[in-house]
N, C-alpha and C positions, 0 to 999 in steps of 0.2 A: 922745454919752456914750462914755469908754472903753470897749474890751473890760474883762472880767474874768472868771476864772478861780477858782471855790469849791472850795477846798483842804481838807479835814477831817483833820486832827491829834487823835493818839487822849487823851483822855482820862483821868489816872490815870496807874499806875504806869510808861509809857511816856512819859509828858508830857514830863517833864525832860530825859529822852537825846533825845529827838527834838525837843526844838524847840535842845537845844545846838547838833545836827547840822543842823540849820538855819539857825542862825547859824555855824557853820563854814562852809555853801555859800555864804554873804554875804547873809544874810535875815534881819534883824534883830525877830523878834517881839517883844512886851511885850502881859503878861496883866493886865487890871483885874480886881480883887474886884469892881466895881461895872457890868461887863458882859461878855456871854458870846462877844463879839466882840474877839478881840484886834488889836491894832494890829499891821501887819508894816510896815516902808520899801518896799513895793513897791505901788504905785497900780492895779497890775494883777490883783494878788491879793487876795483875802478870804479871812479865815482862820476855819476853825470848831471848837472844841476839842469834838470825842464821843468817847463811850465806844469802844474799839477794837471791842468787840463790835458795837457797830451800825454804825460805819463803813462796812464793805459794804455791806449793806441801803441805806444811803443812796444811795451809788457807784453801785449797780444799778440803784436808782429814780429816777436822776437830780439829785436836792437835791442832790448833790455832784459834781461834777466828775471829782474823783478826792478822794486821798487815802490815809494810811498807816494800815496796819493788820497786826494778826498775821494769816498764811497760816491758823492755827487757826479764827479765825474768821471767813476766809473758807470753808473746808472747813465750819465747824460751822452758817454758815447759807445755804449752797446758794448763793450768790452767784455770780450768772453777770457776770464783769467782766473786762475787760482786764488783765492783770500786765505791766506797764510794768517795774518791776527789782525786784529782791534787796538788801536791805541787814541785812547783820551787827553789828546793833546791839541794845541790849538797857540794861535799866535797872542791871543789875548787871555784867555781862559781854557778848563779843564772841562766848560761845556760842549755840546754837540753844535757845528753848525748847522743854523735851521735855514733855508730854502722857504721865504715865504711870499704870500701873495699880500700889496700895498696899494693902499688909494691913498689919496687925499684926506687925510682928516674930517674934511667939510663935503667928502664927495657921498652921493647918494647909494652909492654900490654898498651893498650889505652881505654879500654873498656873491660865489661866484656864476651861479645864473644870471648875477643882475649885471654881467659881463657878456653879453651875446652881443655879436656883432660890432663890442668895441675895438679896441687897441692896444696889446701889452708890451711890452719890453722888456727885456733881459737878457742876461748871457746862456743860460739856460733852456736853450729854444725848445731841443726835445722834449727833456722835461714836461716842460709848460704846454707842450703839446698833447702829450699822454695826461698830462693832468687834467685836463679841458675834456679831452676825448670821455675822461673816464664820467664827466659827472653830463656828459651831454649839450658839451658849451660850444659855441663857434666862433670864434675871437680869431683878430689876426695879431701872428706873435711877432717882433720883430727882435734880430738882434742886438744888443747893447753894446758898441764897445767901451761904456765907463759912464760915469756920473748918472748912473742909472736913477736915482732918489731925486735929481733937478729934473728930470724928464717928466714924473709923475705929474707936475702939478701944472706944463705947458704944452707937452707932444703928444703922452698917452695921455689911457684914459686907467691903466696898472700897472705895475711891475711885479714883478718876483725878484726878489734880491735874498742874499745869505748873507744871516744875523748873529752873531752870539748873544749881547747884550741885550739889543732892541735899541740902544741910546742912540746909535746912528741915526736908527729912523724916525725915532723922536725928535731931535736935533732938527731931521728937516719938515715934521709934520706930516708925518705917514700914519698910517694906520695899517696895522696888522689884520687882513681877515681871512688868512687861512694860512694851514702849514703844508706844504706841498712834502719835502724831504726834509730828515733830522742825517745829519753826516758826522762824520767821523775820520779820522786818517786812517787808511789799510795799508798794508805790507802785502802786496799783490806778487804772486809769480807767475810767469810762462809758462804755459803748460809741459812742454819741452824739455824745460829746466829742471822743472819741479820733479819731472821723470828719471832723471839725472842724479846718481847716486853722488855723488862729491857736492852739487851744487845743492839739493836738500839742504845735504846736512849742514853748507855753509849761514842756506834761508834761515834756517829754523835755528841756526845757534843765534843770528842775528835776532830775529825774533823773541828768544829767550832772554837775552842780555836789552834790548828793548823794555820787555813786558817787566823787566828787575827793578831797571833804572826808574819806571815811571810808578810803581809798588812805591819806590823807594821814598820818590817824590812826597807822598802823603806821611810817612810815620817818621818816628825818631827811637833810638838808640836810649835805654835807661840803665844805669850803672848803679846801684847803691848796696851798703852794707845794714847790718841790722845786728841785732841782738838774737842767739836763736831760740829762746823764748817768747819771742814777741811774733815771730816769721809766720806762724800757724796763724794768730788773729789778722798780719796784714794781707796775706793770700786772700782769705776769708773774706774780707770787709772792700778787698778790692778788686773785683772780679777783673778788670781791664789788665791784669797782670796774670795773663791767659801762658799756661804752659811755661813757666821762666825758668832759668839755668840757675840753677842754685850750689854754692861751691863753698868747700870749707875755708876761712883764714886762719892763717898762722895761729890768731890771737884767739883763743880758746874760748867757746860758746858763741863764737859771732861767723856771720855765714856772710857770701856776696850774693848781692839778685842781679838781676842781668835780663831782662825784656825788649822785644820791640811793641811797640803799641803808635797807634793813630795819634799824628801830632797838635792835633787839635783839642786831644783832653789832657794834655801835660800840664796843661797852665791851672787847672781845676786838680790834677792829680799829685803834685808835689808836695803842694800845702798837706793833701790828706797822708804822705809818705811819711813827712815830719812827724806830724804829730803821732801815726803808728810809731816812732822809733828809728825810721832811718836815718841812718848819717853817711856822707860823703856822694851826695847824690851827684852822678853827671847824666847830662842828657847833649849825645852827639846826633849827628848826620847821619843819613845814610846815604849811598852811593846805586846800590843794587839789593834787592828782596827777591830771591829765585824761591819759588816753591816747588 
């Protein structure tokens, strides 16, 4: 029998950015309605779609190999597991999600001392527990299961809910007065696993072809030719063209450049490529940035 490697992919709101980014690494998943088991193109992996919240607990206890998950809820359920990498990825944005504590707009809490003895809610219990403990507060915390930002302003007297934007809880009239956790997605292994010469190196190739795909995400591909008299002043004058492959053409005195750079100063940098001299510029995708 092959080896194989049991992979847990979170579940829910995370599903879709994460199995994209998985197909950017070159791992092509497909999910059935009609089983819980998706299909990836790789013979060596089994993929298992859970709830990010349990993902750890799994990781920990072994069912899982590894697997991605938020840092929150590894923090929220004591999970003792290897962190293999970091990835900045997210269902809305390339922000962190924050873990924060909400009142009411109009409510008089300023702080969270000024929480003794009230009421909080959340999905987040321990968390919120260790949070409290830490600043000397006694509050009772209750579970959430959902609509946690309607609760604030009828049941409780707070919540702790996870934000990227903030617009959520704006939208309902919250207020932000503290940050409890900033999170992230990990690529967690089993300790087990990780001990495990074939499965390492399966984590970590995964992890690499991860960490490319989302590099990749930010920059773009720049192609243009020049005159090679002019090459020394565009180097010069444009530092964002850091380390470029520079190669002769056929046609005598003209060279190709060839860079990757951050795709957000393309739009400012083109204009200045023209006017240096270059001609036939293209600017493609990328796919993966391994360093």
């Amino acid at each position: 029998m092959s080896k194989k490697l049991r992979f847990g992919l979170p579940k829910g709101s995370l599903q879709d950015a994460t199995i994209e980014k998985m197909a950017k690494a070159g791992y092509n998943i497909q999910i059935s309605s009609r089983s819980y088991i998706p299909y990836v193109d790789d013979d060596e992996l089994e993929i298992r779609l859970i709830r990010a919240q349990e993902i750890s607990r799994y990781v920990e206890h072994g069912y899982l190999d590894c697997g991605i998950t938020g840092y929150d809820w590894i923090i929220e359920n004591g999970s003792k597991v290897h962190e293999v990498g970091e990835f900045l990825f997210s269902k809305v944005s390339r922000r962190p999600a924050r873990w924060v504590l909400c009142v009411p707009e109009d409510s008089p809490v300023k702080s969270v001392k000024d929480l003794e003895g009230k009421h909080i809610a959340t999905e987040v219990v321990n968390l919120t527990k260790k949070y409290l403990k830490k600043h000397g507060v006694t509050a009772e915390v209750e579970f959430s299961w959902g609509a946690t930002e309607v609760k604030a302003h009828e049941l409780v007297d707070a919540i702790v809910e996870v934000t990227e934007t903030g617009s959520s809880l704006r939208a309902n009239k919250l207020r932000i007065v503290d940050e409890l956790l900033s999170s992230t997605p990990r690529l967690i292994a089993n300790y087990a696993a990780w001990k495990d010469s074939w499965k390492r190196k399966k984590i970590e190739t995964l992890s690499m072809l991860l960490k490319g795909a989302l590099e990749a995400e930010a920059k773009v591909g720049l192609k243009m030719n020049i005159a090679e008299k002019n090459l020394k002043s565009l180097l010069k004058n444009l530092p964002a063209l850091r380390n470029p492959t520079i190669s002769n053409l056929s046609l005598k005195g003209w060279v190709a450049v060839e860079t990757i750079i951050d795709e957000h100063v393309v739009r400012e940098l083109i204009p200045q490529l023209k006017a240096a001299g270059a001609e036939g510029i293209i600017e493609y995708p990328l796919n993966k940035v391994v360093y």
